[in-house]
N, C-alpha and C positions, 0 to 999 in steps of 0.2 A: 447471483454471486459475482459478476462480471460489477467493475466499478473503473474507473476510468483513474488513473493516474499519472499525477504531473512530475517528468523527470527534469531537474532545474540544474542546468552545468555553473557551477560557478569555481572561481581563481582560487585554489588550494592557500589561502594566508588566515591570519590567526584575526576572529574576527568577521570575518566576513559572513557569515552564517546570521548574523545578528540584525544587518538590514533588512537583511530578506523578509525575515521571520516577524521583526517589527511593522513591516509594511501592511505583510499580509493582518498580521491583529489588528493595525491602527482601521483598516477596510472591511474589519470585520469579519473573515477569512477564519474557518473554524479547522486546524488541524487535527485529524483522529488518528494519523500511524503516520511515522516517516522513517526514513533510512538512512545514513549516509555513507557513502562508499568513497572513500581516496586514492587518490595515488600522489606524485610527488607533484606536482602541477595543477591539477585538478579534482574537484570531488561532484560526485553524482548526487545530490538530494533528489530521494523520493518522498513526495508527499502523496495524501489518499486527504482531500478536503473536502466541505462542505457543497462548495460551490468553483466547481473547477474551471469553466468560463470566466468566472470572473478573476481569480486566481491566475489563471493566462493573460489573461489582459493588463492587470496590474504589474505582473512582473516583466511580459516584454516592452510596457511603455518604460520599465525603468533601464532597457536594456539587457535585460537577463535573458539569456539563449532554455526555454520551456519547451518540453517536447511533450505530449499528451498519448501515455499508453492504453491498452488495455489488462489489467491483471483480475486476479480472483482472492474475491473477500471473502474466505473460509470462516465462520465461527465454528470454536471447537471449545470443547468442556475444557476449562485452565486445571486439569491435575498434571499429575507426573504423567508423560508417555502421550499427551494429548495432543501433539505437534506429530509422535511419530505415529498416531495413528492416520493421520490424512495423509503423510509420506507414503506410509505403507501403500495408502489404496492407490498413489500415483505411480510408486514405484513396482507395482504387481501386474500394474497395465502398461509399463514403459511410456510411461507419459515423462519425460526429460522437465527438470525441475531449471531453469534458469538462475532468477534468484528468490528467496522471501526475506520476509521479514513478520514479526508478530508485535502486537502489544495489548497485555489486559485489557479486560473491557470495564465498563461501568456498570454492568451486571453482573452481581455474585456466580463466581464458579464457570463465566465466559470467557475468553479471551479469540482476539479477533488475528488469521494470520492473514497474510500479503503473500499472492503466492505468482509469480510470472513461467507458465510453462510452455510448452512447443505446442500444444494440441489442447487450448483453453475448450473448446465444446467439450470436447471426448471428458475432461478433466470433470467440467462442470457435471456432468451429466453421470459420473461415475459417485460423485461426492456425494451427490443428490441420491443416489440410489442405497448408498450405506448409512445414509443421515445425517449425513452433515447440514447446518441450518442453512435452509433455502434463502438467504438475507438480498433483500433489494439495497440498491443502492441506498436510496436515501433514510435507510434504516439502519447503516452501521453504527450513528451516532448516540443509539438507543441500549447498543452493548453495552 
């Protein structure tokens, strides 16, 4: 459940979002969940891509400040309550939630979240034990 994710700083202006996003497609660059966080100056894009090497590379040749984390790719059933149940299991163990994010999957009745917490093993291994889907990296793209 562990996947590697690119956090990309770029200049909070209207627009700016569009080169980035373009470079990565014109490269071939396959985004499956992203996020964007602002404030007045700057904004945080998280991406979770295909091939995050490569994805680093292209974006700091172009000058873009990329920072390469670690988070957790939870798949959970897309009904109502489906998000709070992984919550629940983090928040009954005090595993401190940082931030997520989620977005549907490509298979019926999935949806895939983003989850950055204080104690990713303990997290993983907790998820794992209530059922959450054991998903390798390079299998998110099959949700």
């Amino acid at each position: 459940m562990k996947v590697k994710q690119l956090s990309v700083f770029v200049e909070n202006r209207k627009g700016n979002l569009v080169p980035i996003l373009e470079h990565l497609s014109r490269c071939g660059v396959d985004i499956s969940a992203l996020s964007l966080a602002d404030t007045t100056d700057f904004g945080v894009l998280r991406l979770i891509v295909d091939d995050v090497d490569k994805a680093q590379k292209i974006l700091s040749e172009d000058g873009v400040i990329v920072k390469v984390t670690e988070v957790l790719a939870v798949v959970m059933n897309d009904h109502p309550g489906g998000a709070a149940e992984v919550l629940s299991v983090l928040a009954d163990n005090r595993i401190e939630v940082e931030y997520m994010y989620a977005c549907a999957g490509k298979t019926l009745g999935k949806a895939l979240m983003i989850v950055r917490v204080d104690t990713p093993e303990r997290a993983e291994e907790l998820l794992r034990a209530k059922g959450f889907d054991d998903t390798k990296a390079n299998e998110i793209y099959r949700i």
